[in-house]
C-alpha positions as CSV (number, residue, x, y, z in Angstrom):
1,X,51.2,19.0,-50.5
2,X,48.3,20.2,-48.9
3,X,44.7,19.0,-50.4
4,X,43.1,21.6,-51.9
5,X,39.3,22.4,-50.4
6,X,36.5,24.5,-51.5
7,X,34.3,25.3,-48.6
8,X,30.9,26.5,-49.4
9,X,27.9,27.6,-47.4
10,X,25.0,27.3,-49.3
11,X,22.1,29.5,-47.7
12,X,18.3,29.7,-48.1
13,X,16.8,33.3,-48.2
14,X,15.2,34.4,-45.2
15,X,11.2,34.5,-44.7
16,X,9.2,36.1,-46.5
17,X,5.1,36.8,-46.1
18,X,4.5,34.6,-48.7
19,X,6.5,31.5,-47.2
20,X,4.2,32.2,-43.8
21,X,1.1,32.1,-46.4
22,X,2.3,29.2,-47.7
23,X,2.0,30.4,-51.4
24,X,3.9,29.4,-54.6
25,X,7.1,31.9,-54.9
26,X,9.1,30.7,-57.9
27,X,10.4,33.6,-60.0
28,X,7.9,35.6,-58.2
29,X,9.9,38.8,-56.9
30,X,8.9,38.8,-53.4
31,X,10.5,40.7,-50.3
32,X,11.5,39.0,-47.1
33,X,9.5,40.1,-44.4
34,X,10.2,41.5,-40.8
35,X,11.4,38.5,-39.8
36,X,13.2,37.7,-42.6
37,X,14.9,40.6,-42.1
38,X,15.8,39.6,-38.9
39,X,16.9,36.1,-40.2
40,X,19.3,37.3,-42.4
41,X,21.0,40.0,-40.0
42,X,21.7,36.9,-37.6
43,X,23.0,34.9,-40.3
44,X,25.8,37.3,-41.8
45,X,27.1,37.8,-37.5
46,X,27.2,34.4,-37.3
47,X,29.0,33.8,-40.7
48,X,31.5,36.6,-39.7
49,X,32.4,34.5,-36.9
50,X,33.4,31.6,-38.6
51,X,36.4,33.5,-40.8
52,X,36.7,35.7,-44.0
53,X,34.5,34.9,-47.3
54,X,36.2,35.1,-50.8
55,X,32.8,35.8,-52.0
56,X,28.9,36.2,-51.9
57,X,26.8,35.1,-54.5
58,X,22.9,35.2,-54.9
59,X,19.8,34.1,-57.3
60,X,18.9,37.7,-58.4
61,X,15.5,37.6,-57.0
62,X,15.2,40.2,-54.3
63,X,14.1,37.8,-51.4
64,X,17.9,36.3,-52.1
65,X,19.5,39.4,-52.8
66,X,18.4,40.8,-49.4
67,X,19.6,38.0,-47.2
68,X,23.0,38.3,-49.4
69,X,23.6,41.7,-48.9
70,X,24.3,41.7,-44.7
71,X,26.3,38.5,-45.2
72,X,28.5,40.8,-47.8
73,X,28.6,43.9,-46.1
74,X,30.1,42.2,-43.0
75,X,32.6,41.0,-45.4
76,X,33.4,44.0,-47.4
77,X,32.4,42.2,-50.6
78,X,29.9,42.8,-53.1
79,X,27.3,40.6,-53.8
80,X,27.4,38.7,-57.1
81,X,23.7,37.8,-58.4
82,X,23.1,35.1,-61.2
83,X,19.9,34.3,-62.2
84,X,20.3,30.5,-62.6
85,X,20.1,30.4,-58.8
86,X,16.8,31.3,-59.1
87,X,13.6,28.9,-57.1
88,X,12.0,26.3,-59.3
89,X,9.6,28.3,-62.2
90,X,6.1,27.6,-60.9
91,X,4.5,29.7,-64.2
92,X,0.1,29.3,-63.4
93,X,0.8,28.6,-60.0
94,X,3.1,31.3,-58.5
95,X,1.5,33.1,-55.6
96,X,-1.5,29.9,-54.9
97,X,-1.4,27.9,-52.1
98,X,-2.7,24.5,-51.7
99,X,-5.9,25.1,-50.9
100,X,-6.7,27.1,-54.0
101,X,-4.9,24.4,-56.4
102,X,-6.3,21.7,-54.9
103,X,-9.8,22.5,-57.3
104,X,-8.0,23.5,-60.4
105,X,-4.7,20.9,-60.2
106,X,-5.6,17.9,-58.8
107,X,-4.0,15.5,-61.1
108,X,-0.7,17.9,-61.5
109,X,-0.7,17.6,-57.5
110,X,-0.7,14.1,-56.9
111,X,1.9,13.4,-59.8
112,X,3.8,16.1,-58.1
113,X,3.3,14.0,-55.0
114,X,4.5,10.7,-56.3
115,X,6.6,11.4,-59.1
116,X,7.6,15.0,-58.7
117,X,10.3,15.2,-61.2
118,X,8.1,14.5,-64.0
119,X,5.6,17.3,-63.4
120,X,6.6,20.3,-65.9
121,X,4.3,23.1,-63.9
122,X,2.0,24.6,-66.5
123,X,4.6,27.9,-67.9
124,X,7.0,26.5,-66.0
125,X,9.7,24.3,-65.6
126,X,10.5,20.8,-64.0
127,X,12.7,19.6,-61.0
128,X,15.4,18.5,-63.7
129,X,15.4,21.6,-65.4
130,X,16.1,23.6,-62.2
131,X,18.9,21.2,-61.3
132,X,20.2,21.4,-64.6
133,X,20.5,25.3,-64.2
134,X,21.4,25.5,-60.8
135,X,23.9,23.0,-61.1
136,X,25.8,24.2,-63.7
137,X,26.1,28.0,-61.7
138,X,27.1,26.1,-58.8
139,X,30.2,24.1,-60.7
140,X,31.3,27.4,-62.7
141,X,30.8,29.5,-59.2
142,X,33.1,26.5,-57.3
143,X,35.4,26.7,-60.5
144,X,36.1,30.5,-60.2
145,X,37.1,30.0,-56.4
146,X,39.0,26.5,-55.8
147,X,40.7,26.4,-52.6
148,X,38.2,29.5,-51.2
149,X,35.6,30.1,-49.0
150,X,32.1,31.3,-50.3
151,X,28.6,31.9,-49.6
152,X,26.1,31.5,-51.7
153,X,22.4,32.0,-51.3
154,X,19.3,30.4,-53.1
155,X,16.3,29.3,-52.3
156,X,14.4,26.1,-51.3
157,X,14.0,23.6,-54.4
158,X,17.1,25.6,-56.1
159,X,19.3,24.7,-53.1
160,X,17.5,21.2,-52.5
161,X,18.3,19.9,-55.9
162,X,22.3,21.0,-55.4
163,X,22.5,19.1,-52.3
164,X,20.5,16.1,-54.6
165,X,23.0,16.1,-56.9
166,X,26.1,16.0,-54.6
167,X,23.9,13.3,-52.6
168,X,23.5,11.6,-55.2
169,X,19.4,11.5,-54.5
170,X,16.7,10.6,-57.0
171,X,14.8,14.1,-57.9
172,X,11.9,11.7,-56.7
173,X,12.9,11.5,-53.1
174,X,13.8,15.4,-53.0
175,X,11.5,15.9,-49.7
176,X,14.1,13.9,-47.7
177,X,15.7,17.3,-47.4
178,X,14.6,19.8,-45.6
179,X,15.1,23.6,-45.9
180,X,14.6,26.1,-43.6
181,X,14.3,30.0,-43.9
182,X,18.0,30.9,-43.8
183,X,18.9,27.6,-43.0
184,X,22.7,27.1,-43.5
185,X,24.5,24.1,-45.3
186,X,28.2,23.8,-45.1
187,X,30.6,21.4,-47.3
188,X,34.0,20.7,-48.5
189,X,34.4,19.8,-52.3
190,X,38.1,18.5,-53.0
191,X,39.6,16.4,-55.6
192,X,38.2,13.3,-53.7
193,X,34.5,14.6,-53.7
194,X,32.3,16.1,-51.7
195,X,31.8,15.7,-48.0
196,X,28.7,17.8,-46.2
197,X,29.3,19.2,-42.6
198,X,25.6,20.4,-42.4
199,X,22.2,20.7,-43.3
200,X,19.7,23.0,-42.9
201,X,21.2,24.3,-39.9
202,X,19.4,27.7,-38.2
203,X,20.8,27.2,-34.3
204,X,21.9,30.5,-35.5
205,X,18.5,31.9,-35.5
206,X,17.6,31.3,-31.6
């Protein structure tokens, strides 16, 4: 008998004006820009071309909504939000960059550059808490469609700390990874385990 495989491609949204200012999103409800726009149009051709999608699923924030919503139409599916997909809760500093933190959080930052899972940001949450989320709306999402083929998008940290867990990476060394606006990763999950096909891929984009 055939092995049974779950293929998922696991999306970043597409840009938005904040990214390009470089500020703190989090739960922050921010639209994709122009571009972004663009981004995610490319991404749902290019998905269509690779075969049919059993379903589309999102964070609920509109930034991930948005770059669902092409990926879906193409498909004739609706898209299926969950909040628990949402980007790491920033709480104080949603919508700073670095620059303006750099007065006000200096000791948070360099923890956050040395031992970033331990950093709780002030009203929000910490690396393990997103994964914990995250994680557990990835496994019941994968449960409801064994054997399928899905999208699903997040964002940046959500998405980083999935792949961290099927790595098998230390929350600590999460900045090995690498996400892109609308960057795509692809991979298998069977019986056997996991195997990724790609990461962060945008040759879609050019």
């Amino acid at each position: 008998m055939p092995e049974m495989k779950t293929r998922i491609f696991l999306i970043r949204h597409g840009e938005t004006l904040w990214n390009r200012e470089q500020r703190c999103q989090g739960f922050s409800d921010i639209a994709l820009s122009e571009k972004g726009l663009e981004q995610a149009d490319r991404l749902a051709k290019y998905l269509d071309r690779t075969g049919k999608l059993s379903a589309v699923y999102s964070s609920d924030l509109i930034r991930a909504k948005k770059t669902a919503e092409p990926i879906a139409k193409k498909q004739n599916l609706e898209v299926q939000t969950d909040p628990r997909l949402r980007e790491l809760n920033q709480g104080e500093l949603e919508g700073k960059n670095i620059s303006s933190m750099l007065g006000k959080y200096p000791e948070l930052l360099e923890k956050w550059a040395k031992t970033p899972k331990e950093v709780i940001m002030p009203g929000g949450e910490s690396l393990p808490q997103l994964q914990a989320r995250a994680w557990t709306a990835f496994s019941e999402i994968v449960e409801r469609h064994l054997g399928e083929t899905l999208a699903i998008v997040g964002h940046n940290l959500c998405n980083i700390t999935i792949l961290s867990k099927i790595l098998e990476l230390d929350l600590n060394n999460f900045r090995r990874l690498k996400q892109f606006s609308a960057s795509l990763n692809e991979f298998e999950i069977s019986p056997q385990g996991s195997v990724i096909l790609r990461l962060n891929d945008t040759h879609f984009l050019d």
